[in-house]
C-alpha positions as CSV (number, residue, x, y, z in Angstrom):
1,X,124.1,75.7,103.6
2,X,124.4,72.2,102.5
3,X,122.8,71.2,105.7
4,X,119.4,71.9,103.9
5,X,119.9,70.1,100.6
6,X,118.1,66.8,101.8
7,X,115.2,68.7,103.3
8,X,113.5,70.7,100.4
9,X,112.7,69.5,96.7
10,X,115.4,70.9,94.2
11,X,114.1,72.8,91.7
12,X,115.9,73.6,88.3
13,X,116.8,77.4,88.0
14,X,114.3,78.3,85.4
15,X,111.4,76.4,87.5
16,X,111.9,79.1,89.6
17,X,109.0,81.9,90.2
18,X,109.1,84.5,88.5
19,X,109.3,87.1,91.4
20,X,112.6,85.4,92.3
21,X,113.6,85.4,88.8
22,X,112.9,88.9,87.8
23,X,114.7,90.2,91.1
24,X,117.5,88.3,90.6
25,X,117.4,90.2,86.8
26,X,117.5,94.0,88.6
27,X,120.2,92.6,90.9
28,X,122.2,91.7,88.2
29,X,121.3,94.6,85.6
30,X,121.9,97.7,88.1
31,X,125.3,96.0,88.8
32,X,126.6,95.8,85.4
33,X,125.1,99.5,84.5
34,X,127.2,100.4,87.9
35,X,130.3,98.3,86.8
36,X,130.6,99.0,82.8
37,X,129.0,102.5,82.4
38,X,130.4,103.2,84.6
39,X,128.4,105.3,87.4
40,X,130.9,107.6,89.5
41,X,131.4,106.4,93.3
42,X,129.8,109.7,94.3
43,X,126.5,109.2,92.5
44,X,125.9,105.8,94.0
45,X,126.9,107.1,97.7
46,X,123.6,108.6,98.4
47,X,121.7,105.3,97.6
48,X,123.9,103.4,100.5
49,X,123.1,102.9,104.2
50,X,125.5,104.8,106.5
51,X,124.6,105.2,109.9
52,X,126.6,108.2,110.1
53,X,123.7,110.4,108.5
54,X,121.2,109.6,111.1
55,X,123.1,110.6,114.0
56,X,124.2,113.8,111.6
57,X,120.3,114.3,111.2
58,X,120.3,114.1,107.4
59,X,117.2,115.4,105.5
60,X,114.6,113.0,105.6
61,X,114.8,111.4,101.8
62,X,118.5,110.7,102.3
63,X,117.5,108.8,105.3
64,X,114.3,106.8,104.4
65,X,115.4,106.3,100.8
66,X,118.6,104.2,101.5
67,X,116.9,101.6,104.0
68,X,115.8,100.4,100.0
69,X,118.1,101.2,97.8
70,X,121.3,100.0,99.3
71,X,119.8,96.3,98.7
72,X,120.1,96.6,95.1
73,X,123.8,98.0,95.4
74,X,127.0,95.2,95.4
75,X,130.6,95.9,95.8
76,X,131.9,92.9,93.8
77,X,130.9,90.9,91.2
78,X,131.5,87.9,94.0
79,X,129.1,89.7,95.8
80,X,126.2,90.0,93.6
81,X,126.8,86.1,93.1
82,X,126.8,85.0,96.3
83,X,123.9,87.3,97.5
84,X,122.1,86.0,93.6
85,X,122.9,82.0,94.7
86,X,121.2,81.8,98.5
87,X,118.3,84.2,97.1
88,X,117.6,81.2,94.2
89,X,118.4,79.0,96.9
90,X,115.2,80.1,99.7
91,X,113.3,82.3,97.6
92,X,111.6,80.0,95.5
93,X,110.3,78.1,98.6
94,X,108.7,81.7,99.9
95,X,107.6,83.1,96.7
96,X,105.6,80.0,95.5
97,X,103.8,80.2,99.3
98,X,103.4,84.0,99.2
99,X,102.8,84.7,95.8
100,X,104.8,87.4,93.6
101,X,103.8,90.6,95.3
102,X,103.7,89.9,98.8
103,X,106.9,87.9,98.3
104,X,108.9,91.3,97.2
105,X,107.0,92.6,99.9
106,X,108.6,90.6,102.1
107,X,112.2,90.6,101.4
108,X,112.2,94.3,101.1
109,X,110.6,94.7,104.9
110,X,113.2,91.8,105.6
111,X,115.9,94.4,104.3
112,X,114.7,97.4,105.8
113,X,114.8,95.4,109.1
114,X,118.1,94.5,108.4
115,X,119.4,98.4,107.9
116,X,117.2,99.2,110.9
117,X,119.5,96.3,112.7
118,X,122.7,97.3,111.6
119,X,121.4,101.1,112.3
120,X,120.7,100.5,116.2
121,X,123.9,98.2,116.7
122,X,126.7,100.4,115.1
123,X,125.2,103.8,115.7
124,X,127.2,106.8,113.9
125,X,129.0,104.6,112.1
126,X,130.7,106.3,108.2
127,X,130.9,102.6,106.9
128,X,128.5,102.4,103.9
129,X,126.2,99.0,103.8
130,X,125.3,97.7,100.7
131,X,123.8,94.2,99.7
132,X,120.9,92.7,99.8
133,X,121.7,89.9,102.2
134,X,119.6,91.6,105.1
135,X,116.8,90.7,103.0
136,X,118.0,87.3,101.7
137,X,118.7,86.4,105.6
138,X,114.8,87.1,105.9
139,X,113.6,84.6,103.2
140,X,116.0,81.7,104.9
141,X,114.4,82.2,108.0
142,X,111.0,81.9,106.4
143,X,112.2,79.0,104.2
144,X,113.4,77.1,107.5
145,X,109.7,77.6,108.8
146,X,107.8,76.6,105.8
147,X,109.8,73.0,105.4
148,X,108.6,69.8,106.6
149,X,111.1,68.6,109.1
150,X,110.1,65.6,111.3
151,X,107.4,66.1,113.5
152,X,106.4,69.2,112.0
153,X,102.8,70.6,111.5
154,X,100.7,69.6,108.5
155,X,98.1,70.9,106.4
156,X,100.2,73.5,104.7
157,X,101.0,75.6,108.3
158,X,104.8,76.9,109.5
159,X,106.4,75.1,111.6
160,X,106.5,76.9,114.8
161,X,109.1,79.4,116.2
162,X,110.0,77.8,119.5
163,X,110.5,74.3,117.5
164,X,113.9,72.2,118.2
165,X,114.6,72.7,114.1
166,X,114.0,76.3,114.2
167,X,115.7,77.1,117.2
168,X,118.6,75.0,116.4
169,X,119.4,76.7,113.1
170,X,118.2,80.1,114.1
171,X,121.3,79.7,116.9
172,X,123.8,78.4,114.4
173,X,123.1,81.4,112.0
174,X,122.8,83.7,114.7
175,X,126.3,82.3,116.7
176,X,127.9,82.7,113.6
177,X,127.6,85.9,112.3
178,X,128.3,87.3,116.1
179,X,131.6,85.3,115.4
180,X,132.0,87.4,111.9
181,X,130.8,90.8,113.8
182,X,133.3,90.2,116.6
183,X,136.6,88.3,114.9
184,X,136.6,90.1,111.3
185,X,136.7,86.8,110.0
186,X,135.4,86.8,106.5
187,X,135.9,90.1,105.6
188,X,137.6,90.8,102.4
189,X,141.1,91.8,101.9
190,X,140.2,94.7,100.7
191,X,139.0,95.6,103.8
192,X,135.0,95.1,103.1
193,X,133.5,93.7,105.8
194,X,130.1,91.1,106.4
195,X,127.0,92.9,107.5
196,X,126.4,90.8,110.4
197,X,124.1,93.1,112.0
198,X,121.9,93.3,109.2
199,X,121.7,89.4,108.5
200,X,120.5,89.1,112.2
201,X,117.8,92.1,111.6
202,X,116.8,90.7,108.6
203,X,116.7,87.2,109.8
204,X,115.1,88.3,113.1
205,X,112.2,89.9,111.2
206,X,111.7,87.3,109.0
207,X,111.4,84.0,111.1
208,X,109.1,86.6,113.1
209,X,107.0,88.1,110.9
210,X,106.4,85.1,108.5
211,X,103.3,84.4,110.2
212,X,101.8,87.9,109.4
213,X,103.0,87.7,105.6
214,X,101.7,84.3,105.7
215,X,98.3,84.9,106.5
216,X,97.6,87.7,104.4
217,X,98.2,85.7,101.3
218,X,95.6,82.6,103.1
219,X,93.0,86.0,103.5
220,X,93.4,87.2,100.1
């Protein structure tokens, strides 16, 4: 996203909050317990979003205890560093505004949305989603709408939704993964694809709900 480097203050990795830090620690840990245990496929399964169980009709823990824990599962080491970068990227911008628990908060109700997303638009599906880029795609959105872009709003508020910056990069980020959803392009070769779905959700949520988050931590 190098489209943003000019916009926000860069700050050195260990500046970073310690929300965004200590996530970025269980990412990391639960991968390499998963990678050099090693934990067998089958154990991680049930911890991994797959539409498929709620059109099946599942029992209930199998079905509200994924929309979590699939966010802290990755299927490559690639993965986890990708997903790691852009959370070290825009998290530090919404955890120094939200504060530590309302942050986590956040990008976990970013992630649900995201499964919820990916849930409604490929119903019945047996693919397993794992990743926590649903909730990643949430603090960008937020991060776009707490930067100072020309003409924006002072005194500390969000820019608003309807803005030309918002709506502007909310369409390039939203054109693009329906290019990824509908092409393939950027899926792996070994036949992984990009949760496009859940990006939107989680995006979606985010550059919606921001405002909600956002006034909590002014209230507390």
């Amino acid at each position: 996203m190098a489209f943003l480097q000019s916009q926000p203050p860069r700050e050195p990795f260990l500046h970073a909050p310690g929300s965004v830090l200590g996530l970025i620690g269980v990412l990391i840990a639960i991968h390499l317990a998963v990678a050099f245990i090693p934990i067998p496929f089958e154990t991680l399964v049930p911890y991994a979003f797959v539409p498929a169980r709620y059109a099946e009709g599942a029992p209930p823990l199998e079905l509200v205890l994924p929309l979590v824990s699939h966010m802290f599962l990755h299927g490559s080491f690639l993965h986890l560093i990708i997903n790691c970068a852009w959370l070290l990227a825009f998290g530090p911008v919404v955890a120094r505004r939200l504060g530590g628990v309302t942050f986590l908060a956040f990008f976990l109700a970013c992630g649900v949305a995201g499964a919820l997303m990916e849930l409604a638009l490929a119903w019945g599906a047996p693919e397993a989603m794992i990743g926590a880029s649903g909730g990643i795609s949430g603090l960008m959105a937020a991060s776009f709408r707490m930067i100072r872009w020309p003409g924006a709003p002072t005194a500390g508020r969000l820019v608003p939704l309807l803005s030309r910056p918002i709506l502007t990069f909310s369409g390039i980020w939203l054109l693009t993964n329906l290019i990824f959803g509908f092409t393939g392009f950027g899926s792996g070769t070994s036949g992984d694809q990009i949760a496009w779905q859940a990006h939107m959700g989680g995006y979606l949520f985010g550059l919606i709900t921001i405002g909600l988050f956002d006034r909590r931590r002014a209230a507390d």
